[in-house]
PQR file with spaces between the fields and no chain letter, atoms N, CA, C, O and H, PARSE charges and radii, in Angstrom:
ATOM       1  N    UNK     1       0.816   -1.192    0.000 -0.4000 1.5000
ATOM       2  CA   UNK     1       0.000    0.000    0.000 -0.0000 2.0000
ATOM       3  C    UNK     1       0.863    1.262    0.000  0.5500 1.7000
ATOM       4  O    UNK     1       0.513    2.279   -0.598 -0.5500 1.4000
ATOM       5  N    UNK     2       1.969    1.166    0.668 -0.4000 1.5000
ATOM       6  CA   UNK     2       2.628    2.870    0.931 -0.0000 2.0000
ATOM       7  C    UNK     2       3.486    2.688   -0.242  0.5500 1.7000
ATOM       8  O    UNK     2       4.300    3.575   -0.497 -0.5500 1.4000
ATOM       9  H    UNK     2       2.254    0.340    1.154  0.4000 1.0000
ATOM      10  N    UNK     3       3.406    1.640   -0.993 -0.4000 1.5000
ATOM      11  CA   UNK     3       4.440    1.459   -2.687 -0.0000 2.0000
ATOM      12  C    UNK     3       3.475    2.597   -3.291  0.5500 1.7000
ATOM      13  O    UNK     3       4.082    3.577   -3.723 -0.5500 1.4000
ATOM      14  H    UNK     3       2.745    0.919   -0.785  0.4000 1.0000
ATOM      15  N    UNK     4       1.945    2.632   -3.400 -0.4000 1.5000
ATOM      16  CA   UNK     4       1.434    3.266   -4.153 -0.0000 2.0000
ATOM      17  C    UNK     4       1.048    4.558   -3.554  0.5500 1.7000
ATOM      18  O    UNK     4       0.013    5.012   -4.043 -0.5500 1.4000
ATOM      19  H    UNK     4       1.452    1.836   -3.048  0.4000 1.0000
ATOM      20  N    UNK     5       1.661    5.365   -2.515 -0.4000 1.5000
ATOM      21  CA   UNK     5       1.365    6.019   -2.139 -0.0000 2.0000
ATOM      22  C    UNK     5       2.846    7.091   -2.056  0.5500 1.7000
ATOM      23  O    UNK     5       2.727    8.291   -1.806 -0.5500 1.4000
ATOM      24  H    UNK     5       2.502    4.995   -2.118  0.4000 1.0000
ATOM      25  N    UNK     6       3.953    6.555   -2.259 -0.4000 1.5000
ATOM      26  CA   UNK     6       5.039    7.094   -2.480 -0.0000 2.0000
ATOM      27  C    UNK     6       5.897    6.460   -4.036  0.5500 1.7000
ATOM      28  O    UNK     6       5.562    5.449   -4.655 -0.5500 1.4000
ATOM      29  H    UNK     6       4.050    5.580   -2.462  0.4000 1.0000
ATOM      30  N    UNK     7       6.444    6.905   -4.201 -0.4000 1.5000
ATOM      31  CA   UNK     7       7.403    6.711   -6.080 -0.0000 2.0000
ATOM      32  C    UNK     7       8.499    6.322   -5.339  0.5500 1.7000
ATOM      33  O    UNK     7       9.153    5.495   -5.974 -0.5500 1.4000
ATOM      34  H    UNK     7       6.716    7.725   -3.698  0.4000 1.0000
ATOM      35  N    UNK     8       9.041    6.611   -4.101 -0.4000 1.5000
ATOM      36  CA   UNK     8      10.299    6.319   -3.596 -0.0000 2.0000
ATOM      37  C    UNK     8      10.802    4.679   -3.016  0.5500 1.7000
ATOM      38  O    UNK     8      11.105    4.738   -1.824 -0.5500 1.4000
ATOM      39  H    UNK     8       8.510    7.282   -3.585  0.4000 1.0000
ATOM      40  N    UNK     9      10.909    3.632   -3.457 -0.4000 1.5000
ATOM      41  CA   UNK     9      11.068    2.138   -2.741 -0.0000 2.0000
ATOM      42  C    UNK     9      12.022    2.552   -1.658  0.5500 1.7000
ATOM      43  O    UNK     9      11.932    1.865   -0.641 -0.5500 1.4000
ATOM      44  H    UNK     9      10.664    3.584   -4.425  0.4000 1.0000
ATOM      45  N    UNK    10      13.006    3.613   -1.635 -0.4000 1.5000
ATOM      46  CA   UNK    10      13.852    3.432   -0.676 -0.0000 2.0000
ATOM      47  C    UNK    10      12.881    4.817    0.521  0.5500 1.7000
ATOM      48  O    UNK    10      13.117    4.957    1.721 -0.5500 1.4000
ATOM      49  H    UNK    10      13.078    4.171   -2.461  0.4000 1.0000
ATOM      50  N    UNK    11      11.885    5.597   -0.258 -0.4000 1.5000
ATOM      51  CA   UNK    11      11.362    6.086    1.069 -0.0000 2.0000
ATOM      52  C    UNK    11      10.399    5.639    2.043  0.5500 1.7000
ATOM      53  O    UNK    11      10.137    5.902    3.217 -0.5500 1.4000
ATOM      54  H    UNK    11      11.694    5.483   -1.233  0.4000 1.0000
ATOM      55  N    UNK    12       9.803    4.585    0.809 -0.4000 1.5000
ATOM      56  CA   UNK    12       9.029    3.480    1.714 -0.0000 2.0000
ATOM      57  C    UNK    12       9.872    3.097    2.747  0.5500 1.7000
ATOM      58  O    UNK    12       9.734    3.371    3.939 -0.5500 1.4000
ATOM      59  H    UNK    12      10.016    4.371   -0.145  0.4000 1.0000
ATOM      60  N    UNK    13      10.695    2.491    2.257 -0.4000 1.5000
ATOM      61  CA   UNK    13      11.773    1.601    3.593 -0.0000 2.0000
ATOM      62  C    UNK    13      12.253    2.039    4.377  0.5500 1.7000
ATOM      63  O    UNK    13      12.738    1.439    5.337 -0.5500 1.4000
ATOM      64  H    UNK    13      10.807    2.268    1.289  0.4000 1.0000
ATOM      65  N    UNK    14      12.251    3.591    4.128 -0.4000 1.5000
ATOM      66  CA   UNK    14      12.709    4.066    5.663 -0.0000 2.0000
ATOM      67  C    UNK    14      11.260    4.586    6.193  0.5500 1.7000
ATOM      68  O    UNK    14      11.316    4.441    7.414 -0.5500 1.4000
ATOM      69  H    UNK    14      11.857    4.078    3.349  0.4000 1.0000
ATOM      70  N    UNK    15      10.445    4.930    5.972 -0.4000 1.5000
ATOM      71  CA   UNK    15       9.168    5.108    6.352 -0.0000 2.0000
ATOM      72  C    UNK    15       8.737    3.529    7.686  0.5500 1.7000
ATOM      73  O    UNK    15       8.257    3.337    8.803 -0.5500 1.4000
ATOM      74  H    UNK    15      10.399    5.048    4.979  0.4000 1.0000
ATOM      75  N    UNK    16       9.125    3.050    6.932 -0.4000 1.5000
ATOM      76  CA   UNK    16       8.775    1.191    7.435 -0.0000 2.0000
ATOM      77  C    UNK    16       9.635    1.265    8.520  0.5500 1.7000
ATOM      78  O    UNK    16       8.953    0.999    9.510 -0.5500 1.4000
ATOM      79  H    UNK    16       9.516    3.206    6.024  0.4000 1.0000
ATOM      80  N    UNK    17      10.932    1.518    8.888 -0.4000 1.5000
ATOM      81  CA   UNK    17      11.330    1.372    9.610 -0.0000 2.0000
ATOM      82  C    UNK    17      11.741    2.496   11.078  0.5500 1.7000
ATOM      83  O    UNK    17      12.326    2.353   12.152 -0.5500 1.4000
ATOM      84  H    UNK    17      11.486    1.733    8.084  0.4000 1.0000
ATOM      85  N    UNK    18      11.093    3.537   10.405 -0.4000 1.5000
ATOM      86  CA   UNK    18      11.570    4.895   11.469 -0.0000 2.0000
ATOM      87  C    UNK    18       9.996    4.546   12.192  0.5500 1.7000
ATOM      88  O    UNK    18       9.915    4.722   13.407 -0.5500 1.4000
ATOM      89  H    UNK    18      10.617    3.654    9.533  0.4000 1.0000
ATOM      90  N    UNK    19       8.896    4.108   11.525 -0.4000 1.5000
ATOM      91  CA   UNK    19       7.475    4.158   12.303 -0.0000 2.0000
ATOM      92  C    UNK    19       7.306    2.693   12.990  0.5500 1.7000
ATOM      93  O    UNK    19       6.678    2.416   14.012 -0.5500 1.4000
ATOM      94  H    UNK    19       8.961    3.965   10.538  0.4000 1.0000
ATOM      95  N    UNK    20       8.125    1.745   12.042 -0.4000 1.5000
ATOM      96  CA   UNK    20       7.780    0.583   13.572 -0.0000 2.0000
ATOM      97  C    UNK    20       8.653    0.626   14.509  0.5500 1.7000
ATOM      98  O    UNK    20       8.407   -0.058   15.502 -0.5500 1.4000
ATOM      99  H    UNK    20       8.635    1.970   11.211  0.4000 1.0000
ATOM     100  N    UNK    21       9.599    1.224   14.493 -0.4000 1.5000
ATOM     101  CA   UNK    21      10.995    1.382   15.711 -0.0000 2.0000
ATOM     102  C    UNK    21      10.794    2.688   16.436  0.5500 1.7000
ATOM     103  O    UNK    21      11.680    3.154   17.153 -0.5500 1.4000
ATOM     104  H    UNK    21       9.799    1.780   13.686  0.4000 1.0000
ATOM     105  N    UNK    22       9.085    3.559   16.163 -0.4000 1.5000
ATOM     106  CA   UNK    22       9.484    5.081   16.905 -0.0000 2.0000
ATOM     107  C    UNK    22      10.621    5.233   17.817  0.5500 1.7000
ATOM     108  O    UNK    22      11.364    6.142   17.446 -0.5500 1.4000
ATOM     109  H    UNK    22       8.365    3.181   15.581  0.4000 1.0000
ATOM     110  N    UNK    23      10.973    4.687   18.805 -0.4000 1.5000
ATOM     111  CA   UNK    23      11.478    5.018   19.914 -0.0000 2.0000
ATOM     112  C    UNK    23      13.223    4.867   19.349  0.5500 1.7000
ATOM     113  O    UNK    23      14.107    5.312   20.081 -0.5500 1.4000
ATOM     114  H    UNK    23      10.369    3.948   19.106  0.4000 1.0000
ATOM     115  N    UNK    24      13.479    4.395   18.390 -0.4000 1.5000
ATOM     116  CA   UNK    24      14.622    4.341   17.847 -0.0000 2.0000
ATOM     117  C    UNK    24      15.278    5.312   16.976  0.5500 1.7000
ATOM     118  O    UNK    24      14.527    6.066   16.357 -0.5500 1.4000
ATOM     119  H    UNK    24      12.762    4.033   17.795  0.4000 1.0000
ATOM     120  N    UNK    25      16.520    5.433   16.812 -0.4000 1.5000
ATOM     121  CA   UNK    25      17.421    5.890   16.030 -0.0000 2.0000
ATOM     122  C    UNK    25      18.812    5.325   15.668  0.5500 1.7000
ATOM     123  O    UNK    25      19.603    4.567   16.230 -0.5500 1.4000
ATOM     124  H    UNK    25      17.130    4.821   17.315  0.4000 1.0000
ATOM     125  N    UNK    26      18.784    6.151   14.245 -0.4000 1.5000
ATOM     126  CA   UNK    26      19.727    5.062   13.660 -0.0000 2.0000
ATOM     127  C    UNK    26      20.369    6.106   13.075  0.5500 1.7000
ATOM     128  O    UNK    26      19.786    7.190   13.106 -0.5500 1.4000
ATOM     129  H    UNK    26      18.141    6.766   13.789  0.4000 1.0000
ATOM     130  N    UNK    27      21.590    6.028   12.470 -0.4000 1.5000
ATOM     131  CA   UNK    27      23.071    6.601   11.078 -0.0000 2.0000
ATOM     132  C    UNK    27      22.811    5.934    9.770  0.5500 1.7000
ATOM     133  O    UNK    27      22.278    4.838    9.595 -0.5500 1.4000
ATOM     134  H    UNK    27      22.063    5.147   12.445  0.4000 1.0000
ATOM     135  N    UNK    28      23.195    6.630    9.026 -0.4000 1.5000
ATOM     136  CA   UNK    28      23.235    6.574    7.903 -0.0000 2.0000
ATOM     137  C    UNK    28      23.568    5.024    7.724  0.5500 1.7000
ATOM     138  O    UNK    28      22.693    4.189    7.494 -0.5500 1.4000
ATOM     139  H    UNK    28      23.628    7.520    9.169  0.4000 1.0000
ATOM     140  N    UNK    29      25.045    4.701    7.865 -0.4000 1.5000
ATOM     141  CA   UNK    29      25.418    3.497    7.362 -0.0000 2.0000
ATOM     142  C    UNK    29      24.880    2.422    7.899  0.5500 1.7000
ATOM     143  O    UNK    29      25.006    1.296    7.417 -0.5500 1.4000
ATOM     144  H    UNK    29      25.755    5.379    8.052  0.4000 1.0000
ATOM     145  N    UNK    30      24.122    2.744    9.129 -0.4000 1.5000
ATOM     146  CA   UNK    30      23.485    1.233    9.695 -0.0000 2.0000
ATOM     147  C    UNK    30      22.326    1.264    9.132  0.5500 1.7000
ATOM     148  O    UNK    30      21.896    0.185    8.723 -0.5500 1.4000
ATOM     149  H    UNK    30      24.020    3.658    9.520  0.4000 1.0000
ATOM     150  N    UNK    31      21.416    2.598    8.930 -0.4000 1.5000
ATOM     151  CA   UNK    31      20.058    2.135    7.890 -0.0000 2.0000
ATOM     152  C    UNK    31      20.603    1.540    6.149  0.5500 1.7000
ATOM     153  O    UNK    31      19.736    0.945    5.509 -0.5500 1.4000
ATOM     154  H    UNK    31      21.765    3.474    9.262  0.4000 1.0000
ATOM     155  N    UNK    32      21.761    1.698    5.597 -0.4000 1.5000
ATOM     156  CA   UNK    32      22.230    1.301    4.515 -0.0000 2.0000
ATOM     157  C    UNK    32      22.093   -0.365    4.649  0.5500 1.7000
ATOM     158  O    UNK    32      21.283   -1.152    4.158 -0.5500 1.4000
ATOM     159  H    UNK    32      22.465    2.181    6.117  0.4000 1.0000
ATOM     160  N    UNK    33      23.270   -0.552    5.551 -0.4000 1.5000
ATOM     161  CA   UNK    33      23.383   -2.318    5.863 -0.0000 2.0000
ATOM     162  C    UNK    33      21.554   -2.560    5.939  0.5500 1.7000
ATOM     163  O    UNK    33      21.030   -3.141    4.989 -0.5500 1.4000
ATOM     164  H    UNK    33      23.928    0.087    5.949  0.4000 1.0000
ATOM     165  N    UNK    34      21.055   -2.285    6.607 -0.4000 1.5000
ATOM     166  CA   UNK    34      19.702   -2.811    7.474 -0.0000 2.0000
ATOM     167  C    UNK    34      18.701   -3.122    6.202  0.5500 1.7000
ATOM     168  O    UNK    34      17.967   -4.097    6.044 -0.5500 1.4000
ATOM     169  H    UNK    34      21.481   -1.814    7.379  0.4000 1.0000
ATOM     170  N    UNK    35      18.899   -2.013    5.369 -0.4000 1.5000
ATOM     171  CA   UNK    35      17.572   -1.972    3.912 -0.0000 2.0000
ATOM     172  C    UNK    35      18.666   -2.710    2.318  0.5500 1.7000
ATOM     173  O    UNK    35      18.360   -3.122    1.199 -0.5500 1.4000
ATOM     174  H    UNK    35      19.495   -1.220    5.497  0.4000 1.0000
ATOM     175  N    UNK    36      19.756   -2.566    2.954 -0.4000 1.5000
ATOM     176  CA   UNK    36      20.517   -2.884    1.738 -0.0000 2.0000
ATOM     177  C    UNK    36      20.032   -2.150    0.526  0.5500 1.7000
ATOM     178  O    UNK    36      19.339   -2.684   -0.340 -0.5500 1.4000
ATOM     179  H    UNK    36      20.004   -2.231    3.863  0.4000 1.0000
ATOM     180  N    UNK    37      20.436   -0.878    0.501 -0.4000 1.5000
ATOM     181  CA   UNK    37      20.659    0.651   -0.132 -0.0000 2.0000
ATOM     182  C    UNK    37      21.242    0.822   -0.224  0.5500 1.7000
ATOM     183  O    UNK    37      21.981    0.223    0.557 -0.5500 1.4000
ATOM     184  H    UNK    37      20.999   -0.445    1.204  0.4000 1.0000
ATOM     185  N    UNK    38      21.977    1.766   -1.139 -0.4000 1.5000
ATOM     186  CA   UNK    38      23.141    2.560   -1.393 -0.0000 2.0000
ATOM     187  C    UNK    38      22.980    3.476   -0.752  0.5500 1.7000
ATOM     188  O    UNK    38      21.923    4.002   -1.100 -0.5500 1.4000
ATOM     189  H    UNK    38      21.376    2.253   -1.774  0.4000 1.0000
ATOM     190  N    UNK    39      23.609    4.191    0.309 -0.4000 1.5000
ATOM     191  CA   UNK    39      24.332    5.617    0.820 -0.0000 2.0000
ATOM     192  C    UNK    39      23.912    6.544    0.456  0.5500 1.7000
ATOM     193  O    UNK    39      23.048    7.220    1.015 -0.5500 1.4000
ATOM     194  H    UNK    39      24.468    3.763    0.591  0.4000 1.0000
ATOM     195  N    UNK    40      24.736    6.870   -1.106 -0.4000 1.5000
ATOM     196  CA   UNK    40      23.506    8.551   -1.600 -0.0000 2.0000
ATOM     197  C    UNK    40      21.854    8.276   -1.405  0.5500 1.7000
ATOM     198  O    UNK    40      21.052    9.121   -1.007 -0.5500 1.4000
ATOM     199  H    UNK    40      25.438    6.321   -1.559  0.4000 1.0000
ATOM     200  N    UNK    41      21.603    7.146   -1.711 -0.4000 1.5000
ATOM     201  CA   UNK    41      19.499    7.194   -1.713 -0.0000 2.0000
ATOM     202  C    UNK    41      19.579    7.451   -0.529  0.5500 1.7000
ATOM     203  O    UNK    41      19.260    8.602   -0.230 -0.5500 1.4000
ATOM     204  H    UNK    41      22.254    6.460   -2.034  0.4000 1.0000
ATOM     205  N    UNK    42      20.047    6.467    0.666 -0.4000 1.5000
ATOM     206  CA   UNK    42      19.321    7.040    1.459 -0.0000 2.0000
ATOM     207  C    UNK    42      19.665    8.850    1.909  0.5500 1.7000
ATOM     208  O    UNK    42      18.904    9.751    2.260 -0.5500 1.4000
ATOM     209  H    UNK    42      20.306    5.532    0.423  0.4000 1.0000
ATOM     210  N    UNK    43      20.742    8.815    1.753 -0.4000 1.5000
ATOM     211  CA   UNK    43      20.807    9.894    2.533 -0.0000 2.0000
ATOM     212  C    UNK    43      20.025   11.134    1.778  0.5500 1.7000
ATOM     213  O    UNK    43      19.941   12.201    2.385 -0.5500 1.4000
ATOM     214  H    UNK    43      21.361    8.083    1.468  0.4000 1.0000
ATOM     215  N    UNK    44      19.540   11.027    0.668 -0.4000 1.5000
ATOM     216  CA   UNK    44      19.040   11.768   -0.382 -0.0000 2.0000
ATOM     217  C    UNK    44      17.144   11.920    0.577  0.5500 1.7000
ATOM     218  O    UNK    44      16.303   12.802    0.749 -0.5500 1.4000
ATOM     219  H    UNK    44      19.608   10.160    0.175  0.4000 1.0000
ATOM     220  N    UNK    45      17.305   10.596    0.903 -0.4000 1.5000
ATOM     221  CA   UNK    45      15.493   10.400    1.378 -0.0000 2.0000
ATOM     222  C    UNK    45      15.367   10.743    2.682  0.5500 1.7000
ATOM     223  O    UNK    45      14.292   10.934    3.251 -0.5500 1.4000
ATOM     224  H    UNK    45      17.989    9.879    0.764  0.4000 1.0000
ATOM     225  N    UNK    46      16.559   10.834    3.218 -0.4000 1.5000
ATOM     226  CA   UNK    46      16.520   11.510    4.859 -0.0000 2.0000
ATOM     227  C    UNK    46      16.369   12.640    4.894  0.5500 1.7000
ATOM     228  O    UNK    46      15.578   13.254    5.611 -0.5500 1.4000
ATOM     229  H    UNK    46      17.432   10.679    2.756  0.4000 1.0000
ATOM     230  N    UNK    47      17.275   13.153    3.952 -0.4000 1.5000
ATOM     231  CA   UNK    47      16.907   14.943    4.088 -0.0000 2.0000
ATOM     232  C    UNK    47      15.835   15.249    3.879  0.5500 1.7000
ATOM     233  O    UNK    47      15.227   16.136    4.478 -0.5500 1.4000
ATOM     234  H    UNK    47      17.918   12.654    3.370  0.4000 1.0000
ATOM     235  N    UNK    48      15.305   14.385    2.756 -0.4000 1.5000
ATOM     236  CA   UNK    48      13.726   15.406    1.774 -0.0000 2.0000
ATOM     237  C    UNK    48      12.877   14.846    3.660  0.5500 1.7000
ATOM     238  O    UNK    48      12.070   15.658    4.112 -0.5500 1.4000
ATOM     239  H    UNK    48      15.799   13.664    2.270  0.4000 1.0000
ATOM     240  N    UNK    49      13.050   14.041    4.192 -0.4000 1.5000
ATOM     241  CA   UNK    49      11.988   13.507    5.038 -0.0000 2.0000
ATOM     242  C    UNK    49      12.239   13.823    6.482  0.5500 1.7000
ATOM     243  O    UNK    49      11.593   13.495    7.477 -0.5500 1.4000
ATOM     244  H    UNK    49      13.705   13.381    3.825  0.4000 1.0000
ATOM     245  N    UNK    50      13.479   14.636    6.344 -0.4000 1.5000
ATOM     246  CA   UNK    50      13.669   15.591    7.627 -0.0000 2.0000
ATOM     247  C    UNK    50      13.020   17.089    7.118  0.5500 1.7000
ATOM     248  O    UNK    50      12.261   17.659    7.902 -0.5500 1.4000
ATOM     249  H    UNK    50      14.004   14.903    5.536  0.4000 1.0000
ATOM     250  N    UNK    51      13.287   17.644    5.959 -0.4000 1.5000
ATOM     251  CA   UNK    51      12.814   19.110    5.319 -0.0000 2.0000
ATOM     252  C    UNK    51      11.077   18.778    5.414  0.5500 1.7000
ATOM     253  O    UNK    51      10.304   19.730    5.526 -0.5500 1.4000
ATOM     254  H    UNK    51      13.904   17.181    5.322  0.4000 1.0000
ATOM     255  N    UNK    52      10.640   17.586    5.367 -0.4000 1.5000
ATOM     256  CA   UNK    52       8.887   18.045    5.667 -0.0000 2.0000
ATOM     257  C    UNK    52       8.897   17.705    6.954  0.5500 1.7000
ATOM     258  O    UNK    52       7.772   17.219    7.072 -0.5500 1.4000
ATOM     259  H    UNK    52      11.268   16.813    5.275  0.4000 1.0000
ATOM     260  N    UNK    53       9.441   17.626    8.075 -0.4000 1.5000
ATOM     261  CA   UNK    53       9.313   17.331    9.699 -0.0000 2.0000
ATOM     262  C    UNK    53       9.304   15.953   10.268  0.5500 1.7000
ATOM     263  O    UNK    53       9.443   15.802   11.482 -0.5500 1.4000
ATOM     264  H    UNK    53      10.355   18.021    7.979  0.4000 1.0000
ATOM     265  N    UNK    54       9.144   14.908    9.438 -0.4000 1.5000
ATOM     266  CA   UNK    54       8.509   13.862    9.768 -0.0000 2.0000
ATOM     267  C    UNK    54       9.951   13.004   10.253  0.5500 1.7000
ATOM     268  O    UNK    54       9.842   11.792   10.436 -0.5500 1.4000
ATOM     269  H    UNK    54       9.031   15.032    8.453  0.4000 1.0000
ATOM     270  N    UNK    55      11.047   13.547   10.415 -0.4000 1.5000
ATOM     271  CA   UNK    55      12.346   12.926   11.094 -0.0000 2.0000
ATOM     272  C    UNK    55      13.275   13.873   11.899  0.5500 1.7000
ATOM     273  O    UNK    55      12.701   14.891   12.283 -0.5500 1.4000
ATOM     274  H    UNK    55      11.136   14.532   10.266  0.4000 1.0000
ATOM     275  N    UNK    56      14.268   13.790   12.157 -0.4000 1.5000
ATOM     276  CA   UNK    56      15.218   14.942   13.129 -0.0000 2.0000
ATOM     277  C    UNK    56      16.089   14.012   12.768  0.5500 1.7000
ATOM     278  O    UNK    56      15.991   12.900   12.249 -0.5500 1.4000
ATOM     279  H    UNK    56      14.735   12.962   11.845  0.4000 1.0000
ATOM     280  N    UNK    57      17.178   14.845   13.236 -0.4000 1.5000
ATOM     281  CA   UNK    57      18.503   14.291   13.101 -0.0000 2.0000
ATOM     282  C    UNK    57      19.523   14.944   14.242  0.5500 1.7000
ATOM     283  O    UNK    57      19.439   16.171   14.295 -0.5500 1.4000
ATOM     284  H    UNK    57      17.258   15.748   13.658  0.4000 1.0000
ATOM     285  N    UNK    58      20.506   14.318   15.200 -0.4000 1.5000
ATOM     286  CA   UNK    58      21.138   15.094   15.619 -0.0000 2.0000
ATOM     287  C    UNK    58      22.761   14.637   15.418  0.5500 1.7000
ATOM     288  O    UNK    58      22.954   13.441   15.202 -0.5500 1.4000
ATOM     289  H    UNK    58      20.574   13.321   15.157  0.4000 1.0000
ATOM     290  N    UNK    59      23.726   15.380   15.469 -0.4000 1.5000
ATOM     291  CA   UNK    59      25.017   14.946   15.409 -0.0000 2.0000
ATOM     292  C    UNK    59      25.961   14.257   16.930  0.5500 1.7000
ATOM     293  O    UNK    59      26.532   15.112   17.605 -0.5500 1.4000
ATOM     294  H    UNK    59      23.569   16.352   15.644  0.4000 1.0000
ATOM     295  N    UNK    60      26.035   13.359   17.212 -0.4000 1.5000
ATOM     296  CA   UNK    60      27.067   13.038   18.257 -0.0000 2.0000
ATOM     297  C    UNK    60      28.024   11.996   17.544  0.5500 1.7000
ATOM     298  O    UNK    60      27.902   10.950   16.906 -0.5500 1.4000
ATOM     299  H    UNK    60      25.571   12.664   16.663  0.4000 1.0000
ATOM     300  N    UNK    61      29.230   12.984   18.066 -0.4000 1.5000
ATOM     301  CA   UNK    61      30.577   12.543   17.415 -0.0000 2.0000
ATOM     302  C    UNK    61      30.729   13.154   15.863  0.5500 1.7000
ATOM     303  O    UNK    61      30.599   14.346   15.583 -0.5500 1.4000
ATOM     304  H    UNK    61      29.329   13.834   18.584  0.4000 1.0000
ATOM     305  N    UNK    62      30.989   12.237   15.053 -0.4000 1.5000
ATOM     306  CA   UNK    62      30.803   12.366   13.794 -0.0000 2.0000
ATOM     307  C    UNK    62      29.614   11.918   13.207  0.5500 1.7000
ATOM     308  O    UNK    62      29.394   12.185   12.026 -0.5500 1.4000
ATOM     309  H    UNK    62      31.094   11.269   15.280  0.4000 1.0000
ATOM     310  N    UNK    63      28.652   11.138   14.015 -0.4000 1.5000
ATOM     311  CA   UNK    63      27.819   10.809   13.135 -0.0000 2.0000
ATOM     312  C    UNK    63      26.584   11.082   13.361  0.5500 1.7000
ATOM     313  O    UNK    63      26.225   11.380   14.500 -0.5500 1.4000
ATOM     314  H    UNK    63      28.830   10.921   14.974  0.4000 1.0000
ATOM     315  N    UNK    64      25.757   11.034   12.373 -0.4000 1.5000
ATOM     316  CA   UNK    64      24.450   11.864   12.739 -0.0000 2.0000
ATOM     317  C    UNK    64      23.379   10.891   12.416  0.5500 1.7000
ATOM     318  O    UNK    64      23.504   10.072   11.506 -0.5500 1.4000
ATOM     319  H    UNK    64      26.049   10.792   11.448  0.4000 1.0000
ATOM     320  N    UNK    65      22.236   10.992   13.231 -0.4000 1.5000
ATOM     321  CA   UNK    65      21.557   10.047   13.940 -0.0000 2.0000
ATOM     322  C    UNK    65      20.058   10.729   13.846  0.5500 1.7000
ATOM     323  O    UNK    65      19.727   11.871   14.166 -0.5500 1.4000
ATOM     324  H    UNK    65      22.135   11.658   13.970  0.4000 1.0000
ATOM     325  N    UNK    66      19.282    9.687   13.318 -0.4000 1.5000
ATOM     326  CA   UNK    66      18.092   10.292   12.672 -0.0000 2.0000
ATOM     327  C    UNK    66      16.688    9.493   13.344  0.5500 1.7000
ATOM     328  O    UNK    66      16.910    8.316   13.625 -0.5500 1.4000
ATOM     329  H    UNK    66      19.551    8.760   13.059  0.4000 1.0000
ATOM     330  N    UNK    67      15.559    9.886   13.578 -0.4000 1.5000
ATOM     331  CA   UNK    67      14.210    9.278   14.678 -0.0000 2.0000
ATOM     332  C    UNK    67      13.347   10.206   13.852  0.5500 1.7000
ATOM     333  O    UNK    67      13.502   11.208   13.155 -0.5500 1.4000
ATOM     334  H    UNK    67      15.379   10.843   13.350  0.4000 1.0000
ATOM     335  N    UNK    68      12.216    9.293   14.312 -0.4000 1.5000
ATOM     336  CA   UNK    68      10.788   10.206   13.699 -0.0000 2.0000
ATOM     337  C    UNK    68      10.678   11.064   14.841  0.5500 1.7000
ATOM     338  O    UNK    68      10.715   10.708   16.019 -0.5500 1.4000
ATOM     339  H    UNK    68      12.091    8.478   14.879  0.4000 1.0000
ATOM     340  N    UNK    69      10.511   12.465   14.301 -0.4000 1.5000
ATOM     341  CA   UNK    69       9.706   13.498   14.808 -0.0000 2.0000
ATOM     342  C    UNK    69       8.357   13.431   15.542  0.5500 1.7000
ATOM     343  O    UNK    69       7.230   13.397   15.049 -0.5500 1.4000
ATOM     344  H    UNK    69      10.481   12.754   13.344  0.4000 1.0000
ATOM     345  N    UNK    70       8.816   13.419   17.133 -0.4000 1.5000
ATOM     346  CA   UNK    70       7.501   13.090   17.698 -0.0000 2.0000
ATOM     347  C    UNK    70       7.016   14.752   18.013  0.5500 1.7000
ATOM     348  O    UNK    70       6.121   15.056   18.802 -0.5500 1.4000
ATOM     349  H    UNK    70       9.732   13.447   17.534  0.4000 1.0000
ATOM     350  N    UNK    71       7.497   15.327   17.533 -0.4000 1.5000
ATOM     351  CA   UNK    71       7.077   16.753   18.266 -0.0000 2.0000
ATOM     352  C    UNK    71       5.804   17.587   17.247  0.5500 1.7000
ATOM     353  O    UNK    71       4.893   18.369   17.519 -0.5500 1.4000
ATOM     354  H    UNK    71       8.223   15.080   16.892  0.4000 1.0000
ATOM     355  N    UNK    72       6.426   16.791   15.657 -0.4000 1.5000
ATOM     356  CA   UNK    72       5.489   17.349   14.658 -0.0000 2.0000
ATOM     357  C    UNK    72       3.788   17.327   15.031  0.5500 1.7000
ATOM     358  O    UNK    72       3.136   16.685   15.854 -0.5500 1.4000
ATOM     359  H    UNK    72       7.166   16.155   15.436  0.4000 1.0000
ATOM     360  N    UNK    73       3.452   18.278   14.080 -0.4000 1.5000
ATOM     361  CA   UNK    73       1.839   18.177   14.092 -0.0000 2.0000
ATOM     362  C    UNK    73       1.040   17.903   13.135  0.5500 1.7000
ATOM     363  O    UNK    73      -0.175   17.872   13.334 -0.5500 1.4000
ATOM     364  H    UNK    73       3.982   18.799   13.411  0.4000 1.0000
């Protein structure tokens, strides 16, 4: 169902996985391994899906670490 509701297979998959794990967060390269994606997609689908609210991201260390936005409305 969310295939036909998004054009993106790799924004589905992070969609799938930031909403059944709310309480979780993850980096770039471990959602890569996890969906078996390439790097630029995802990181291409994190931004567009942090720029409409529906994720955050924060930096500790070098790496930056991304959760669904529970604050949105």
């Amino acid at each position: 169902m969310l295939r036909r509701l998004f054009s993106s297979q790799t924004r589905v998959d992070l969609l799938r996985l930031f909403f059944t794990n709310p309480d979780e967060r993850y980096y770039v390269r471990e959602i890569a391994r996890r969906l078996r994606r390439d790097i630029s997609g995802i990181k291409r689908e994190l931004d567009n899906l942090e720029k409409t609210a529906l994720l955050t991201s924060d930096k500790v260390g070098n790496l930056r670490y991304y959760a669904v936005n529970k604050t949105a409305a």
